[in-house]
C-alpha positions in Angstrom: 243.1 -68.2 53.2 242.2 -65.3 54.7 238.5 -65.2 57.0 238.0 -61.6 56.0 237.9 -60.3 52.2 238.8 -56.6 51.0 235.2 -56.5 50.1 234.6 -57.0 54.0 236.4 -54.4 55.7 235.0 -51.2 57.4 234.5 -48.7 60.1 237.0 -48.1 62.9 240.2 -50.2 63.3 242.7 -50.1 66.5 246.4 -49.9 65.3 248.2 -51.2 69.3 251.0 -49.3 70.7 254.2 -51.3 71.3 253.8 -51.9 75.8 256.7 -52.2 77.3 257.4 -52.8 80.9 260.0 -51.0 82.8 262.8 -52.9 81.3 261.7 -51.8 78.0 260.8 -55.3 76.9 257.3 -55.6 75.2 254.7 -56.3 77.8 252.5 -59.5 77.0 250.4 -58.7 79.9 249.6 -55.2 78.6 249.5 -56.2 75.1 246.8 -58.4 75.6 244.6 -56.4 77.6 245.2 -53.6 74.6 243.2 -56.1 72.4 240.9 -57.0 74.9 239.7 -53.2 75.4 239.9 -52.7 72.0 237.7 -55.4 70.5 235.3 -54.5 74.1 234.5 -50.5 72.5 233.4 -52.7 68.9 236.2 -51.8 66.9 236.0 -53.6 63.4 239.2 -54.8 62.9 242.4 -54.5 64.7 246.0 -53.9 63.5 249.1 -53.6 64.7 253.3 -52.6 63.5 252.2 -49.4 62.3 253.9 -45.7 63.3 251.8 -45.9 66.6 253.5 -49.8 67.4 257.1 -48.1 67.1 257.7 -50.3 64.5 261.4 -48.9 63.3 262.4 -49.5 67.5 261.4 -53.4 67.0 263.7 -56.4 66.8 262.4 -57.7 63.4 262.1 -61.0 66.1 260.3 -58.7 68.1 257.9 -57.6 65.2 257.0 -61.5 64.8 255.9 -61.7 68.2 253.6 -58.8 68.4 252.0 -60.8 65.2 251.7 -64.0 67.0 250.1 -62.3 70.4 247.7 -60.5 68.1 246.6 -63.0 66.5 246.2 -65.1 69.3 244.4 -62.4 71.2 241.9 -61.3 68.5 241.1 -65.1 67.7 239.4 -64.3 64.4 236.7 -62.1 65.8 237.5 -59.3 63.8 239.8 -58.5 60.6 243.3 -58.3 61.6 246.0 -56.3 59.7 250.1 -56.3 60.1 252.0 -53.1 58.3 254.9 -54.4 57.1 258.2 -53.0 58.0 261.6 -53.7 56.3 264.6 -52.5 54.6 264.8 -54.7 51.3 262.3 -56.5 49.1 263.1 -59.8 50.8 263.1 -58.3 54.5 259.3 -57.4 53.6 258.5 -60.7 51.8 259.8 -62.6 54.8 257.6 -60.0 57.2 254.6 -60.8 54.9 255.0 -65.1 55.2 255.1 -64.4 59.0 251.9 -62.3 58.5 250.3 -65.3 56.4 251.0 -68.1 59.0 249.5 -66.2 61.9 246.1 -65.9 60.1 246.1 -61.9 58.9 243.9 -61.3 56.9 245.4 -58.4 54.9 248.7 -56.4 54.8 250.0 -52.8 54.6 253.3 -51.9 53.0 255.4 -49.0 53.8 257.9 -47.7 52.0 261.3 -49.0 52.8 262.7 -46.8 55.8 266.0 -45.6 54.0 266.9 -43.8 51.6 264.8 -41.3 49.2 263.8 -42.7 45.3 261.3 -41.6 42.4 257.8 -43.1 42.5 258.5 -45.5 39.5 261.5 -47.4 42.3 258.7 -47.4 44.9 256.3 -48.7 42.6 258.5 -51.7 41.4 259.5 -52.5 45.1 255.6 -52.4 46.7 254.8 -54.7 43.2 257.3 -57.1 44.1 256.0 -57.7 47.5 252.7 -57.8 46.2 253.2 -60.4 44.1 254.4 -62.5 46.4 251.6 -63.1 48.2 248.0 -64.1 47.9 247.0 -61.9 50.6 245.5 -59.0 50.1 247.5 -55.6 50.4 247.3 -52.5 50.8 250.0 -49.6 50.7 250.5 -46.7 53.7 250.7 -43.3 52.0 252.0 -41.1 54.6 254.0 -38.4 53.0 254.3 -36.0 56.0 255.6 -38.9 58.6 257.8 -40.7 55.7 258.8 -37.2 54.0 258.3 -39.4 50.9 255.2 -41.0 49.0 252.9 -41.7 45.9 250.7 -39.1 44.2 247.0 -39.9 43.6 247.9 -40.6 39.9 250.8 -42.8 41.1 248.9 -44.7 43.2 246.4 -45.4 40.5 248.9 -46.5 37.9 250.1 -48.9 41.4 247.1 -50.6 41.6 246.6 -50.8 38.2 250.2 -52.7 37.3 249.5 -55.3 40.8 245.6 -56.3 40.7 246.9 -57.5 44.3 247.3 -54.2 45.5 243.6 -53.7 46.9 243.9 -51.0 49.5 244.7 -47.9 50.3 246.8 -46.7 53.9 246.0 -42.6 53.7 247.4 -40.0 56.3 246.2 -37.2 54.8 243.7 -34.7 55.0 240.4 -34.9 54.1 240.7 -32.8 50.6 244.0 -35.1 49.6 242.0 -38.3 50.4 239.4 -37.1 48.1 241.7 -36.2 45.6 242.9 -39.8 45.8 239.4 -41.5 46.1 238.6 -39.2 42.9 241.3 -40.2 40.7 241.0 -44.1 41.8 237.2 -44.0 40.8 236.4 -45.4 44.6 237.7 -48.8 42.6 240.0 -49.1 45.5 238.7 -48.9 49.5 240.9 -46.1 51.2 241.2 -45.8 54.3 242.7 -43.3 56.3 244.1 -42.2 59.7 245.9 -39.3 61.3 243.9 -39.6 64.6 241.0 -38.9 63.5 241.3 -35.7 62.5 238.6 -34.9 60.1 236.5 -37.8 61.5 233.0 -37.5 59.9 234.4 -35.7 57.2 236.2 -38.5 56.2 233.0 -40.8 56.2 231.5 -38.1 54.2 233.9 -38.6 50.9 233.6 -42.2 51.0 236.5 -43.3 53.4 235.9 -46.7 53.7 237.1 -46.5 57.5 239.7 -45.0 59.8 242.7 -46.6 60.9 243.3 -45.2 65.0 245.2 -45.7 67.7 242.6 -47.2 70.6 243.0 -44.0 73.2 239.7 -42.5 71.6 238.7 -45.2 69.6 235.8 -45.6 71.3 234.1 -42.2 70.3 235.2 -43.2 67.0 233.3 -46.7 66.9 230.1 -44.7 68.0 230.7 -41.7 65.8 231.1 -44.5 62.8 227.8 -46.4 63.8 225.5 -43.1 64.4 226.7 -41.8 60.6 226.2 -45.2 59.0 222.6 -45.1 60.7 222.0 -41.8 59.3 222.3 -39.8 62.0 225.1 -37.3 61.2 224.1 -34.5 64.4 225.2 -38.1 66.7 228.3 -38.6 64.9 229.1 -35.1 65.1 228.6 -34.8 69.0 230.6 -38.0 69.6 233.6 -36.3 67.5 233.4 -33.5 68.9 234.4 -34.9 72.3 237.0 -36.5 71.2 238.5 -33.6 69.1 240.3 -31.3 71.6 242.3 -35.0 72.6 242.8 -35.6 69.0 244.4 -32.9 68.3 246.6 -32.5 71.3 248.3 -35.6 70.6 248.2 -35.5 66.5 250.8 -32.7 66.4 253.3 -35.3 65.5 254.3 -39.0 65.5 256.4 -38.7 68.8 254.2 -36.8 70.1 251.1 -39.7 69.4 253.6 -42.1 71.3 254.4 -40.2 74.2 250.7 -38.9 74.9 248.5 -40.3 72.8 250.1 -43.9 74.7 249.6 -42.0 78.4 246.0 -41.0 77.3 245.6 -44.6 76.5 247.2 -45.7 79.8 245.2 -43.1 81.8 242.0 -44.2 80.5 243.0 -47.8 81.0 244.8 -48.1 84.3 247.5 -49.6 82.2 251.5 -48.2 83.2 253.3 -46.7 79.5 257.0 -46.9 80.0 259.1 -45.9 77.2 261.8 -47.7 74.9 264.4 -45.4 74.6 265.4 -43.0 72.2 261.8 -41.4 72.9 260.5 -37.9 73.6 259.7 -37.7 77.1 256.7 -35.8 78.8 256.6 -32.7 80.9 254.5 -31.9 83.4 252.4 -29.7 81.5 251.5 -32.4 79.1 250.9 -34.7 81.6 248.2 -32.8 83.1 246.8 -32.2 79.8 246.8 -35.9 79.6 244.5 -36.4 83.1 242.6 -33.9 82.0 241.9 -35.3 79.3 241.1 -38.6 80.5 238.7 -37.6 83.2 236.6 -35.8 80.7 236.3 -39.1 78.2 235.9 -41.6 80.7 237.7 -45.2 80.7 237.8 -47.2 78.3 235.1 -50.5 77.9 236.4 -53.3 79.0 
């Protein structure tokens, strides 16, 4: 049984990056101080397997472990997600019982990473994952970073066919998650990402969070807290800061891993080295990175 209900989750959560040492093995050291920093700026609830954790470059043995350390790491204190990642039906089902044993306390599907089908194919494979948990799950929408995805009207006839279905993963902009909130009713929490691109925005039309990577995450928490409070000229000031680094590192998923990882590292004291095949930074980009990270400070914790 999960400790944290649908009806329970909010505000900013971390999605990890995958830390490798310099052998390119995943870095428990690093891993665990990831969570610590995270859970330290008041995040309020912590994923991980997503686009940012290099999910696609994981060993699906390796994927199994970042879902034990997390969970060992985040000890219940906050809700904890795991995207799920696989080929098949059954590859996803088996990624989902793993999930359950660990303690998550929900789950995000993405679509399977070959091939390209009609909605009514990725409707019947999300359903028959769904249904084969009690947990509750949600689906990633990310039709710019998958190049394939659900319309707002699929999504609805989705959640209407698999009551299990209870969440939605958006990476879109803020007029598309609208759209989708719009044509759901808001009978379905959405929650989106990208960054945080669009930040208050986003809080504006009824996003029920944001789903970030932790190297500005912590301006997110406060921008989060100072709308919910009512003070929108706070959360405006606090996203502004963190724009400029938002946007420098949201100009693509590789791009998020190489500097958006370094901006991390930077503000953390914590070395990034790369798994291989990855996009490698230039000197320019690195000194957008210190930049960068002298102007937002370290990270809490």
């Amino acid at each position: 049984m999960a400790n944290f209900q649908p009806d329970d989750l909010h505000g900013i959560h971390a999605i990890l990056y995958a830390l490798f040492d310099e052998n390119e093995r995943l870095d428990r050291a690093a891993m665990r101080s990831q969570v610590e920093i995270c859970l330290a700026t008041g995040v309020h609830g912590m994923a991980a397997l997503g686009l940012a954790t290099e999910v696609a470059k994981l060993t699906e043995a390796e994927r199994r472990t970042v879902m034990d350390w997390t969970a060992e790491d985040t000890a219940g204190k906050v809700p904890l997600a795991f995207t799920i990642f696989g080929a098949s039906v059954a590859e996803q089902i088996s990624q989902v019982r793993h999930a359950e044993s660990v303690g998550a306390d929900w789950v995000i599907l993405q679509p399977p990473p070959g091939g390209s089908y009609g909605a009514l194919e990725y409707i019947r494979f999300f359903g028959r994952v769904a249904e084969a948990t009690d947990l509750p799950v949600a689906i990633q929408n990310a039709p710019a970073f998958f190049g394939r995805g659900l319309t707002s009207d699929e999504i609805r006839d989705l959640v209407t066919l698999h009551p299990n279905i209870r969440l939605i993963k958006g990476e879109g902009p803020v007029t598309d998650i609208a759209g989708l909130i719009e044509r759901t009713e808001g009978r379905i929490p959405v929650f989106n990402g990208r960054g945080g691109l669009e930040l208050i925005d986003n809080f504006r039309i009824g996003c029920r969070g944001m789903i970030l990577a932790p190297d500005c995450v912590d301006y997110a928490v406060r921008a989060w807290k100072a709308f919910r409070a009512g003070n929108e000229a706070i959360a405006e000031a606090e996203y502004a800061k963190m724009l400029p680094a938002a946007v420098f590192v949201m100009q693509g998923i590789e791009n998020l891993i190489c500097y958006g990882k370094r901006l991390f590292g930077a503000r953390t004291g914590i070395p990034i080295h790369d798994r291989a095949p990855a996009m490698r930074p230039n000197e320019t980009g690195l000194a957008i990175v210190e930049r960068f990270a002298a102007g937002l400070g370290r990270l809490p914790g």
